[in-house]
MOPAC internal coordinates of N, CA, C and O (Angstrom, degrees):
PM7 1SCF
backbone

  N    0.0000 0     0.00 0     0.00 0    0    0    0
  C    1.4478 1     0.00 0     0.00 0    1    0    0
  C    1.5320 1   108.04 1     0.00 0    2    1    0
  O    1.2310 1   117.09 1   -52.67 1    3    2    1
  N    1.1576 1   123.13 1   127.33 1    3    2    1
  C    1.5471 1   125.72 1   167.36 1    5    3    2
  C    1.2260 1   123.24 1   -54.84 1    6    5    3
  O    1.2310 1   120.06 1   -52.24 1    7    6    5
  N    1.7217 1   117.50 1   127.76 1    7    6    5
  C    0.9759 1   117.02 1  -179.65 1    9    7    6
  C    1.8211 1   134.32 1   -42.56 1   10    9    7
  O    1.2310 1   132.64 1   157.07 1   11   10    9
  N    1.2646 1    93.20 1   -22.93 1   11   10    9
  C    1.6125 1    87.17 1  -164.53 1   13   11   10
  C    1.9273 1    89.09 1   -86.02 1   14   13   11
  O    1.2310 1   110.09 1   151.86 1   15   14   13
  N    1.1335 1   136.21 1   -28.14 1   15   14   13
  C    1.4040 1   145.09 1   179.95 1   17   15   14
  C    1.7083 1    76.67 1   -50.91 1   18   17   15
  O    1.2310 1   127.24 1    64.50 1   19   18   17
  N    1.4366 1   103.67 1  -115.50 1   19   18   17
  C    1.7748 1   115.18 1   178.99 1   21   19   18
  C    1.6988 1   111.90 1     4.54 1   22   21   19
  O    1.2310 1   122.28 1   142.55 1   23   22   21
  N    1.7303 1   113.25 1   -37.45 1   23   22   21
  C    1.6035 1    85.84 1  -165.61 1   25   23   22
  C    2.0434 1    92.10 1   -91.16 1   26   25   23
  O    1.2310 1   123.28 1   149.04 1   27   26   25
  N    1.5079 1   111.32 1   -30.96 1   27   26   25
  C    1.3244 1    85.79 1  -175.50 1   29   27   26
  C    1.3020 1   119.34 1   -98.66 1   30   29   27
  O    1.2310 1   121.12 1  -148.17 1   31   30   29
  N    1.6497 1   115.46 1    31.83 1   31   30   29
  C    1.2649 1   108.23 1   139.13 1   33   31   30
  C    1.6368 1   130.80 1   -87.22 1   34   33   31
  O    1.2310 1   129.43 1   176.01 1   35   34   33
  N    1.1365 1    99.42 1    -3.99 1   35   34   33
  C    1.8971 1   111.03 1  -179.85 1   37   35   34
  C    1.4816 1    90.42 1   -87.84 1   38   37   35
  O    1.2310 1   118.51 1   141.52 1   39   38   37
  N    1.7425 1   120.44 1   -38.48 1   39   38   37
  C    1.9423 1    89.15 1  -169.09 1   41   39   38
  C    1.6900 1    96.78 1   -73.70 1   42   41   39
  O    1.2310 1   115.77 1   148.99 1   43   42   41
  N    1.1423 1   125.64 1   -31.01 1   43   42   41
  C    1.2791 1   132.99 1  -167.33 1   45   43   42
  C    1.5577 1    88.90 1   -48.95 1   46   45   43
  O    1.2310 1   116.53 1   115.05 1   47   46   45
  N    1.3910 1   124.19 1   -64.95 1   47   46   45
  C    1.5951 1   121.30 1  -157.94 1   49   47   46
  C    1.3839 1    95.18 1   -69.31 1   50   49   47
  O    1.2310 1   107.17 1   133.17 1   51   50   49
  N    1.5034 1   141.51 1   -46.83 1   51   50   49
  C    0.8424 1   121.19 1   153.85 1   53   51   50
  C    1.4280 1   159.29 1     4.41 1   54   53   51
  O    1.2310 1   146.42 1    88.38 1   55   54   53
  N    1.6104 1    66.21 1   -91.62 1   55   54   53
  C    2.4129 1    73.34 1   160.66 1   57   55   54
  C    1.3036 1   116.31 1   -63.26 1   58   57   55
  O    1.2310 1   117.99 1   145.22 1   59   58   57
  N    1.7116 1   121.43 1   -34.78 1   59   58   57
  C    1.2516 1   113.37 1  -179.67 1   61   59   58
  C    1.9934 1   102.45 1   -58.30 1   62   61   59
  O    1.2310 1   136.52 1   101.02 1   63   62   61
  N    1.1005 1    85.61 1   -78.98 1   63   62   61
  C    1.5979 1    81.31 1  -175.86 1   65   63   62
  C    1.4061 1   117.16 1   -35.46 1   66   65   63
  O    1.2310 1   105.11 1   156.86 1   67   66   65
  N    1.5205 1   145.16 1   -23.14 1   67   66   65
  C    1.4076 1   140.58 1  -179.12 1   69   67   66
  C    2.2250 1    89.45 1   -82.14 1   70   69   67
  O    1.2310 1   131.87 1   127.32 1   71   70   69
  N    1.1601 1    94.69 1   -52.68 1   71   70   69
  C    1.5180 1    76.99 1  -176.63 1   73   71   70
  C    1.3246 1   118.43 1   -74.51 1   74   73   71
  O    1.2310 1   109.53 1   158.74 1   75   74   73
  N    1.5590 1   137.24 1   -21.26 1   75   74   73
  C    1.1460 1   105.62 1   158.68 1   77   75   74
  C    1.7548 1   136.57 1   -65.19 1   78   77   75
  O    1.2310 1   127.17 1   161.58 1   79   78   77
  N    0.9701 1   103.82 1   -18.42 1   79   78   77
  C    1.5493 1   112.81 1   166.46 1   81   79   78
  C    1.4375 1   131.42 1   -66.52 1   82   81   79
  O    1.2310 1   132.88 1   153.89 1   83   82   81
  N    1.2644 1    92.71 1   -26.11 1   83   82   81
  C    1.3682 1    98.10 1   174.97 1   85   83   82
  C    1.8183 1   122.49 1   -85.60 1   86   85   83
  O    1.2310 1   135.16 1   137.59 1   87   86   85
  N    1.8114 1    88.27 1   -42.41 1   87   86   85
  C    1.5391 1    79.55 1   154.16 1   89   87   86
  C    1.6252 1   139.94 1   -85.84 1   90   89   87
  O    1.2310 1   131.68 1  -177.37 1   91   90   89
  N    1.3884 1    95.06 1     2.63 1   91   90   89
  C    1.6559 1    93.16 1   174.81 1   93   91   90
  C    1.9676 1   113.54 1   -73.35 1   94   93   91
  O    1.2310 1   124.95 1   166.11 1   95   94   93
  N    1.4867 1   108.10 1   -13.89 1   95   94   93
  C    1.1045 1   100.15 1  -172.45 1   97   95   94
  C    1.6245 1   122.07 1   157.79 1   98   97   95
  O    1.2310 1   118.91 1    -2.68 1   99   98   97
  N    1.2334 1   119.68 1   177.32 1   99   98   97
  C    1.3906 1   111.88 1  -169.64 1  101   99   98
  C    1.7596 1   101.31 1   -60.82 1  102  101   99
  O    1.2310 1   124.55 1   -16.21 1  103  102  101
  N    1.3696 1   108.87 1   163.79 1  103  102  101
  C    1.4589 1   109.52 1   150.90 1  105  103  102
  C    1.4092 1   108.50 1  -120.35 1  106  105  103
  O    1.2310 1   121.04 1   -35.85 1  107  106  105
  N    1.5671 1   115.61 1   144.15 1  107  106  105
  C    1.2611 1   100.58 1  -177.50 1  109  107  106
  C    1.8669 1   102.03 1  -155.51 1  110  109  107
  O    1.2310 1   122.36 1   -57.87 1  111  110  109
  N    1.4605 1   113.08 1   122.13 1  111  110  109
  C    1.3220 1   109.68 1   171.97 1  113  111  110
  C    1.7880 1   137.98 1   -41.93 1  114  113  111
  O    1.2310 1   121.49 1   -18.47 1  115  114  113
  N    0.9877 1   114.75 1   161.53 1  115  114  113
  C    1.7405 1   103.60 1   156.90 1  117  115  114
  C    1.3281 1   126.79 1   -79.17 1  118  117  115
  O    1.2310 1   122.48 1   -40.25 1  119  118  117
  N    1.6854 1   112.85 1   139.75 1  119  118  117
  C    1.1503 1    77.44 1  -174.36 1  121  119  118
  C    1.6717 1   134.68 1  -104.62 1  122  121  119
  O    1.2310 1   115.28 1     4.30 1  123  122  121
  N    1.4417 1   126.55 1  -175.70 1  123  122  121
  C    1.4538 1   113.22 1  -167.28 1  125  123  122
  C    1.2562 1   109.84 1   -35.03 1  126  125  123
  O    1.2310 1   130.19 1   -21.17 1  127  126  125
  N    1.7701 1    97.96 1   158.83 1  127  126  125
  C    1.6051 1    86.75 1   159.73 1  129  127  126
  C    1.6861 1    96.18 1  -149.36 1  130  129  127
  O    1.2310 1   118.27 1  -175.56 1  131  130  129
  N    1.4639 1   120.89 1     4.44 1  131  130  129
  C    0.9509 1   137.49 1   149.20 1  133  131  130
  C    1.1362 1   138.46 1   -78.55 1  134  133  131
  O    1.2310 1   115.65 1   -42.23 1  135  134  133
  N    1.7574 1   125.86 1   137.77 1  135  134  133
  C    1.2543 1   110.41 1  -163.76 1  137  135  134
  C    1.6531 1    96.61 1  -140.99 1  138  137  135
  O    1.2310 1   125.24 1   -14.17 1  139  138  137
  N    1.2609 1   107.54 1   165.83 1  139  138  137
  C    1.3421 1   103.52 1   169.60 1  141  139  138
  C    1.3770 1   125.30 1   -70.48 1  142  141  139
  O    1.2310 1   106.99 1    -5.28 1  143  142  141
  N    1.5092 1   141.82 1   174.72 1  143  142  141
  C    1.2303 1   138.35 1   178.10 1  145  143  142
  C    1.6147 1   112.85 1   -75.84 1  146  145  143
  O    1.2310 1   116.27 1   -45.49 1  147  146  145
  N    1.4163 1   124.70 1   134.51 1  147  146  145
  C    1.2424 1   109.66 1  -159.21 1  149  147  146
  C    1.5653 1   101.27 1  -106.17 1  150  149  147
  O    1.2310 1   129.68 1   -75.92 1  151  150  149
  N    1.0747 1    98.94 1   104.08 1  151  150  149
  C    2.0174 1   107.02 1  -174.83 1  153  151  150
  C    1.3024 1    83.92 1  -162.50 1  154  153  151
  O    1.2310 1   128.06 1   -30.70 1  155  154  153
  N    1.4413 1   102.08 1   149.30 1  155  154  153
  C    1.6483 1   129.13 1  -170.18 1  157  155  154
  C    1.8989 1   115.41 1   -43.71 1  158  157  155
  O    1.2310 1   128.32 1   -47.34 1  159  158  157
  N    1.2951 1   101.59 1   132.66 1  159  158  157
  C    1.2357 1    87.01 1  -131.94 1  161  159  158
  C    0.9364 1   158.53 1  -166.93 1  162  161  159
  O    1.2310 1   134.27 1    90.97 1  163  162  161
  N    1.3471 1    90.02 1   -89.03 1  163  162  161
  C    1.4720 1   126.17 1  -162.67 1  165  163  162
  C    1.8967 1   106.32 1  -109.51 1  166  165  163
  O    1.2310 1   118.73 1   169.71 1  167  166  165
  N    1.1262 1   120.03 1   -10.29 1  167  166  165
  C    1.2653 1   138.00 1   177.57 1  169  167  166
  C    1.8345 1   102.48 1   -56.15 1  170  169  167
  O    1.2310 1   144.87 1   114.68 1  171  170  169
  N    1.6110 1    69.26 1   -65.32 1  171  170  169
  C    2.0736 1    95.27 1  -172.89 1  173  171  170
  C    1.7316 1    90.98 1   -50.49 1  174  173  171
  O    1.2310 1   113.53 1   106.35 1  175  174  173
  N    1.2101 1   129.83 1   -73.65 1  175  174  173
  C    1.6755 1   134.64 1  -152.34 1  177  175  174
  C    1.4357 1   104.48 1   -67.21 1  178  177  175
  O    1.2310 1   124.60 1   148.01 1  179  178  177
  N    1.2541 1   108.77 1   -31.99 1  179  178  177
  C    1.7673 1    94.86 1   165.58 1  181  179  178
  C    1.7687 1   108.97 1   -65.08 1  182  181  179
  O    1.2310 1   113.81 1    99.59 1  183  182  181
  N    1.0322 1   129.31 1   -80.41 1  183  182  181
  C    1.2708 1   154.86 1   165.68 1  185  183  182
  C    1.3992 1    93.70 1     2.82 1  186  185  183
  O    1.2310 1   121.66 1   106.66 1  187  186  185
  N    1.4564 1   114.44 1   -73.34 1  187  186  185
  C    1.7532 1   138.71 1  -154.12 1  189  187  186
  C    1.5351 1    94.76 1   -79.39 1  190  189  187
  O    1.2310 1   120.89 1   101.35 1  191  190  189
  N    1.7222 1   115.90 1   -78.65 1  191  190  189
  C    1.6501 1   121.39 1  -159.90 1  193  191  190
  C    1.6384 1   108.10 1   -85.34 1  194  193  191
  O    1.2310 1   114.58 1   175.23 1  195  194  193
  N    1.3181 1   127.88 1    -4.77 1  195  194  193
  C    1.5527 1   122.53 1   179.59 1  197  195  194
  C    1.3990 1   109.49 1   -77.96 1  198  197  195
  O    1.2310 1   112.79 1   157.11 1  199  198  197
  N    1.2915 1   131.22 1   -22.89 1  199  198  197
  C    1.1910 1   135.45 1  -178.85 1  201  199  198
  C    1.1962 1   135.67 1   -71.31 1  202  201  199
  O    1.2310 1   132.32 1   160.45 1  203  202  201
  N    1.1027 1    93.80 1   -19.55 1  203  202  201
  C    2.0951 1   125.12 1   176.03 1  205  203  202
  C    2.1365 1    98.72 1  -111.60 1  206  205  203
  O    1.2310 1   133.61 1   109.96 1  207  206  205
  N    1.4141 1    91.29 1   -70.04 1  207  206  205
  C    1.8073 1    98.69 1  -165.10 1  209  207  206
  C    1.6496 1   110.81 1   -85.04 1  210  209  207
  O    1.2310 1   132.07 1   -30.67 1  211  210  209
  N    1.2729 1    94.30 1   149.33 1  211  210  209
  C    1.9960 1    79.77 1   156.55 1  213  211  210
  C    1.1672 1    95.89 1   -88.91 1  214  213  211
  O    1.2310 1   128.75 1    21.83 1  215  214  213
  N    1.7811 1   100.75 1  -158.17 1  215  214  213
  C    1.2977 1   129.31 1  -176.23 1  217  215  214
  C    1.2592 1   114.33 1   -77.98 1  218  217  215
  O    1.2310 1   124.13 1   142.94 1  219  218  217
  N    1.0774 1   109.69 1   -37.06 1  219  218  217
  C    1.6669 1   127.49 1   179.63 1  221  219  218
  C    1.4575 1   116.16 1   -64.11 1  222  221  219
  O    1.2310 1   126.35 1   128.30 1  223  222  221
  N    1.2794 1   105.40 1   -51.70 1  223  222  221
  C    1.6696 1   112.85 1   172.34 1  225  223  222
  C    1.4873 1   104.05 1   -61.36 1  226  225  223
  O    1.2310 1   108.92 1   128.45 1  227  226  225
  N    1.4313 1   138.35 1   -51.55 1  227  226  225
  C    1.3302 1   118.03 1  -171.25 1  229  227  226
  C    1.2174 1   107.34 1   -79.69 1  230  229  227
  O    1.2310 1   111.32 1   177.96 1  231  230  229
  N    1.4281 1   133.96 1    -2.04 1  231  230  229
  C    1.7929 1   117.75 1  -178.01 1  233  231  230
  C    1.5819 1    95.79 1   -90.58 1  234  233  231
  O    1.2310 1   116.74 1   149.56 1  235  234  233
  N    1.3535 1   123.80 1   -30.44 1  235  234  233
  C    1.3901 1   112.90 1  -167.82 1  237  235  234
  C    1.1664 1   119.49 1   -95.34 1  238  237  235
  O    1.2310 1   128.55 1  -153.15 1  239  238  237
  N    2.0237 1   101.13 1    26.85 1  239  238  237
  C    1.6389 1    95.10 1  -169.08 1  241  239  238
  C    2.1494 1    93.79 1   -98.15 1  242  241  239
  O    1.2310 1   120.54 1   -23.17 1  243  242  241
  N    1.1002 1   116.58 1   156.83 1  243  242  241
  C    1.5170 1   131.80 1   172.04 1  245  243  242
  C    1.5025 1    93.80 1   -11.62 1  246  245  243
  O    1.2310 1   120.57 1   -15.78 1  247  246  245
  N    1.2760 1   116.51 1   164.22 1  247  246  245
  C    1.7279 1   144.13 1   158.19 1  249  247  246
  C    1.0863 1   106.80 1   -86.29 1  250  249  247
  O    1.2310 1   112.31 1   -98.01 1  251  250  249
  N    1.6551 1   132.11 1    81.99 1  251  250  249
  C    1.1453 1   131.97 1   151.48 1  253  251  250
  C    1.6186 1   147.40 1   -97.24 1  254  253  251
  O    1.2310 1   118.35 1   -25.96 1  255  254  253
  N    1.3480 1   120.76 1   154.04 1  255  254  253
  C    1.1136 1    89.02 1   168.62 1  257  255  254
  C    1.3665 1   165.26 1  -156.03 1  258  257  255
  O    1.2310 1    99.46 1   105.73 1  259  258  257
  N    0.9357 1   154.64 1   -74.27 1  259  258  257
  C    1.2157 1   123.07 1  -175.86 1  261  259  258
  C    1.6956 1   114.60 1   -86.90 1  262  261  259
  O    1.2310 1   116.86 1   159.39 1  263  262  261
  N    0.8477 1   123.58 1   -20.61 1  263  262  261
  C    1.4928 1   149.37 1   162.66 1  265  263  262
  C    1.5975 1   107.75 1   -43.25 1  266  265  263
  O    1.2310 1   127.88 1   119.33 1  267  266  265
  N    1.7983 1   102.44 1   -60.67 1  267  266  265
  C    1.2866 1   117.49 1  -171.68 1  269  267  266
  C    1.2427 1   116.30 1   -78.93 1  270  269  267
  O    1.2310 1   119.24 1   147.88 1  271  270  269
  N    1.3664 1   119.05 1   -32.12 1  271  270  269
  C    1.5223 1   121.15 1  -172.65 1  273  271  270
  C    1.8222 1    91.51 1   -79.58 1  274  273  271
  O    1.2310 1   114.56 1   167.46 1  275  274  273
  N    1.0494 1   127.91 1   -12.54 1  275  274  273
  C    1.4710 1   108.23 1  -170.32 1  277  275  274
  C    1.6300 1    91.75 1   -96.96 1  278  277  275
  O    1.2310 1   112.80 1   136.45 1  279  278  277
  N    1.3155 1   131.21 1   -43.55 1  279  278  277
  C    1.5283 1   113.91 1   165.31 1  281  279  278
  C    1.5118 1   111.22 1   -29.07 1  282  281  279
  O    1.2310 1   123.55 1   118.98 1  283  282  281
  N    1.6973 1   110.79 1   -61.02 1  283  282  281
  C    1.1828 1   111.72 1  -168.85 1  285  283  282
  C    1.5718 1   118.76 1   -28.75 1  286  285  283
  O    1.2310 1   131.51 1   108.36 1  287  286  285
  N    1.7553 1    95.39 1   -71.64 1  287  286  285
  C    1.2495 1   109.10 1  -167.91 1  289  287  286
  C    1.7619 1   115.36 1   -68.35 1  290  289  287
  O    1.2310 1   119.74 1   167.86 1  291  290  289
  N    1.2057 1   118.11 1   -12.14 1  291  290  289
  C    1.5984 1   128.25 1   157.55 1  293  291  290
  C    1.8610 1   103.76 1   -56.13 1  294  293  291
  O    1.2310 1   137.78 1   138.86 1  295  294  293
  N    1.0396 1    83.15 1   -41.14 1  295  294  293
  C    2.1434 1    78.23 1  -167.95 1  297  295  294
  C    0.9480 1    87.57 1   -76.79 1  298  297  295
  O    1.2310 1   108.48 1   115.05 1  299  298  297
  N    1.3656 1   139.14 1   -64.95 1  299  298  297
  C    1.5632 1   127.13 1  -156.14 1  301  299  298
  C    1.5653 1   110.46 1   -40.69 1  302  301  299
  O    1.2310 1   126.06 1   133.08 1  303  302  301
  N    2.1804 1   105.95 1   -46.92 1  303  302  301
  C    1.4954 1    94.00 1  -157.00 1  305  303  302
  C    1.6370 1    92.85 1   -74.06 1  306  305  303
  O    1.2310 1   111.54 1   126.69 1  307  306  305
  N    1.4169 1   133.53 1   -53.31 1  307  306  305
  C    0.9130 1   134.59 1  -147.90 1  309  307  306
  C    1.9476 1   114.86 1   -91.27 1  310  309  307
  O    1.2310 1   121.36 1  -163.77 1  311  310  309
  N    1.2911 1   115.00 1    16.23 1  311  310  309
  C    1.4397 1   123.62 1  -174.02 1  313  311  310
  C    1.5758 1    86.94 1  -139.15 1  314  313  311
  O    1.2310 1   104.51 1   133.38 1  315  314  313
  N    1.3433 1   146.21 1   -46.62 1  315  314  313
  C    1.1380 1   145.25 1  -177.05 1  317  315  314
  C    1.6711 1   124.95 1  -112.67 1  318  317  315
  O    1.2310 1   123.03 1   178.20 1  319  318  317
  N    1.1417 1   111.81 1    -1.80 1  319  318  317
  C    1.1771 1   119.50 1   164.88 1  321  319  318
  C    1.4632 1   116.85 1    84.51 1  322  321  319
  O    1.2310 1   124.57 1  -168.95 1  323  322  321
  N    0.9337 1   108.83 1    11.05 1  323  322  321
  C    1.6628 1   128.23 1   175.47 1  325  323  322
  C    1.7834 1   100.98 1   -31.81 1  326  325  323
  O    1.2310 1   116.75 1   -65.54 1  327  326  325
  N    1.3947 1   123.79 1   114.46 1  327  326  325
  C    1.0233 1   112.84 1   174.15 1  329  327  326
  C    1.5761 1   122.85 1   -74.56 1  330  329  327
  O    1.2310 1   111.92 1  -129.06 1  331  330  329
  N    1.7888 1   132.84 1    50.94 1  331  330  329
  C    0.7702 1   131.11 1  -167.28 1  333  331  330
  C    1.8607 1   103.56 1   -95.63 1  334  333  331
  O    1.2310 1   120.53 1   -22.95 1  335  334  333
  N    1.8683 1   116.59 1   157.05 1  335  334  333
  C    1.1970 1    93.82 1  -167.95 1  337  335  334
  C    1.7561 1    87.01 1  -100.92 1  338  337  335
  O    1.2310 1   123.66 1    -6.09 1  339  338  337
  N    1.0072 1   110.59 1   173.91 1  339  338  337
  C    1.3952 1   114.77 1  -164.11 1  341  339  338
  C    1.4477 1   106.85 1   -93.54 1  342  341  339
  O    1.2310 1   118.63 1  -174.13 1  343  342  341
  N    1.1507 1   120.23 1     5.87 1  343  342  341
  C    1.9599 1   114.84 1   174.93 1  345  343  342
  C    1.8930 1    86.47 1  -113.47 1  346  345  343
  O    1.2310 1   117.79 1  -169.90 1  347  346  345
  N    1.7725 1   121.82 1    10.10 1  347  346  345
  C    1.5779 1   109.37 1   151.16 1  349  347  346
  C    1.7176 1   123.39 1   -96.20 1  350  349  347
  O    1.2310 1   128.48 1   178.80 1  351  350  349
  N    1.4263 1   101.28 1    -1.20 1  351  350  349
  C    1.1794 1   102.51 1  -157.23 1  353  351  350
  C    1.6470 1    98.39 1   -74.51 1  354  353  351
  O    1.2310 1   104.72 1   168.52 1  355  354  353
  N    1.0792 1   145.85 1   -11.48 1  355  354  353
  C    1.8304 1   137.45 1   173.04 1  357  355  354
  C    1.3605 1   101.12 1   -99.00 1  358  357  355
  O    1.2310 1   114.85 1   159.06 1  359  358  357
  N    1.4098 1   127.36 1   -20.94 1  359  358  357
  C    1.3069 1   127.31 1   159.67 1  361  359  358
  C    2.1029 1   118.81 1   -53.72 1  362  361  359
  O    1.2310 1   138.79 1   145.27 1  363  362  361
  N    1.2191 1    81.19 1   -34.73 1  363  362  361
  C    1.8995 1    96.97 1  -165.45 1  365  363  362
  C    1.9678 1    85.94 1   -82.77 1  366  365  363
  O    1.2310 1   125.72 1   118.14 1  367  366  365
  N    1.2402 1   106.61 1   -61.86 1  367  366  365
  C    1.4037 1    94.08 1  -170.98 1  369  367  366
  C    1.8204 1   130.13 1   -56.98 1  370  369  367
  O    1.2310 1   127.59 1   135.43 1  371  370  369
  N    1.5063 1   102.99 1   -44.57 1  371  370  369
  C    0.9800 1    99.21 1   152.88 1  373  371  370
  C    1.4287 1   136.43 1   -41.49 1  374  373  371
  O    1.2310 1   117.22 1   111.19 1  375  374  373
  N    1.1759 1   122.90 1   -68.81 1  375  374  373
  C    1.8324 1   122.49 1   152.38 1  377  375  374
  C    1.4515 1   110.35 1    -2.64 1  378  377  375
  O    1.2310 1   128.70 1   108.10 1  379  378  377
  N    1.4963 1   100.85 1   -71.90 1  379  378  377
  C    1.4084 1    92.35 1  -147.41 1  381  379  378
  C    1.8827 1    95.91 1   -93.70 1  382  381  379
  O    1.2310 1   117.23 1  -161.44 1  383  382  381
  N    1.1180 1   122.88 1    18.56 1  383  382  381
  C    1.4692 1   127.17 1  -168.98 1  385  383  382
  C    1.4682 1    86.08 1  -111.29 1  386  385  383
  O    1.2310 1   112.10 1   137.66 1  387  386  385
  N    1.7027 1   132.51 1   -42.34 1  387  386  385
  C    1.4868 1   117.17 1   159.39 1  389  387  386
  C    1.0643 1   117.98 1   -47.61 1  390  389  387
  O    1.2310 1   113.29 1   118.19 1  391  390  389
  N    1.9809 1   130.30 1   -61.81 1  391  390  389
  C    1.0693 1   133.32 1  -155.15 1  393  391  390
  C    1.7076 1   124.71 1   -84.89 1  394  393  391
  O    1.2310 1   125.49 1   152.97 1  395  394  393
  N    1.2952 1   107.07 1   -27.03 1  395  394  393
  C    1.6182 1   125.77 1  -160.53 1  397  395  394
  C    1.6642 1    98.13 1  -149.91 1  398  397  395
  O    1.2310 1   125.39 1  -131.98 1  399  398  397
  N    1.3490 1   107.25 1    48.02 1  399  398  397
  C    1.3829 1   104.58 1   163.21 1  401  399  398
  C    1.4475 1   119.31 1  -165.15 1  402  401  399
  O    1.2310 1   124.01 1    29.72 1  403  402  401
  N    1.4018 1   109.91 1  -150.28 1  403  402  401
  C    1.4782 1   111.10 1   178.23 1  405  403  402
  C    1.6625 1   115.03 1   -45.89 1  406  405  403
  O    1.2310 1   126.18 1   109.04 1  407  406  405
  N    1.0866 1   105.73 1   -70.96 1  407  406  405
  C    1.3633 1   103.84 1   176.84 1  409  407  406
  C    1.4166 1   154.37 1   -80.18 1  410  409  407
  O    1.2310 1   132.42 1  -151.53 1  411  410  409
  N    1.8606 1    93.62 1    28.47 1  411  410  409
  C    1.0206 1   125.15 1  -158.15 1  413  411  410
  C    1.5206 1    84.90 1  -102.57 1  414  413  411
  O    1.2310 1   123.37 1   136.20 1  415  414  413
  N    1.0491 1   111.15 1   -43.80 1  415  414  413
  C    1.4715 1   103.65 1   172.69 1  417  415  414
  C    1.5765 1   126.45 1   -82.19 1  418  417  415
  O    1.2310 1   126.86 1  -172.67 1  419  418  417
  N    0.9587 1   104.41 1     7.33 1  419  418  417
  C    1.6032 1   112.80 1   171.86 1  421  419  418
  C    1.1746 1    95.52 1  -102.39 1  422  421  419
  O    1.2310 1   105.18 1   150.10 1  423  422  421
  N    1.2902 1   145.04 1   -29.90 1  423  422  421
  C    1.1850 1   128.83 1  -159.00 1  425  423  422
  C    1.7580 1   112.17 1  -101.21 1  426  425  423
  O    1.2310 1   127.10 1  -152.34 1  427  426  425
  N    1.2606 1   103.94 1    27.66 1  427  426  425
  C    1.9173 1   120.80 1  -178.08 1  429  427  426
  C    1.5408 1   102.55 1   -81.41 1  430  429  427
  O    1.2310 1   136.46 1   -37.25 1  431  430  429
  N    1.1202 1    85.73 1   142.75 1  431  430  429
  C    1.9774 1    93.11 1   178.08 1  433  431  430
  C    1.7648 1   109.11 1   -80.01 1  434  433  431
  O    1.2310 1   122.92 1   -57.80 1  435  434  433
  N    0.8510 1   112.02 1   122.20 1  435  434  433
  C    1.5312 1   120.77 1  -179.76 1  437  435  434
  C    1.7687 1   126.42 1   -12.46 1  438  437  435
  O    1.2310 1    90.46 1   -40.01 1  439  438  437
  N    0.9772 1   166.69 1   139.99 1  439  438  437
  C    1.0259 1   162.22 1  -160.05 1  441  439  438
  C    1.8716 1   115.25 1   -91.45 1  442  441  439
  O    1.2310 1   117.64 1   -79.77 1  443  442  441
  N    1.2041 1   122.10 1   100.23 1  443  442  441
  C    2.0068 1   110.47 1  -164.89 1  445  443  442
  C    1.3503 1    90.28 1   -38.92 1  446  445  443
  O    1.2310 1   128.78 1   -16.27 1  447  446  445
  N    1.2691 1   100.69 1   163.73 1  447  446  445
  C    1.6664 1   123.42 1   137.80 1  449  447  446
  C    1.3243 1   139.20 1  -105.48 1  450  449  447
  O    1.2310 1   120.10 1   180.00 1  451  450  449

């Protein structure tokens, strides 16, 4: 069978299958069950990064820091439109450069012996 036959019979099954799903019924996620770390904060990153990320996506992103997480949150507002205001943006990095970054791991309480 020729390739171009083969591919628009896959969008064909495709769409069928996207439209039957859609009319069979709602779709609907689970919901969170992750949250951010609740230390000062954390007000702003719900508010600002929940709207785009979960919780899950920003804890499992790299240990960066504080330098880097404020690039981060620069691209988001200004490459993705992140409605952040820009006298929060060292506020936001900091946060997450305490909680989910470099110095998040420096800042662990010692290990007993």
């Amino acid at each position: 069978m020729p390739m171009i036959i083969q591919r628009f019979l896959i969008a064909v099954a495709s769409f069928l299958i996207v439209g039957l799903l859609a009319a069979t019924g709602r779709f609907s996620l689970p919901p969170e069950s992750a949250a951010l770390k609740t230390r000062p904060g954390v007000e702003l990153a719900n508010s600002q990064c929940l709207l785009c990320h979960s919780a899950d996506y920003i804890s499992t992103q790299p240990r960066l820091s504080t330098a880097q997480w404020r690039s981060v949150v620069v691209k988001m507002q200004t490459k993705y439109g992140a409605p952040v205001a820009t006298n929060q943006i060292d506020n936001l990095a900091d946060y997450f450069a305490r909680n989910y970054g470099v110095r998040a791991a420096t800042n662990t309480a010692p290990a007993a012996k």
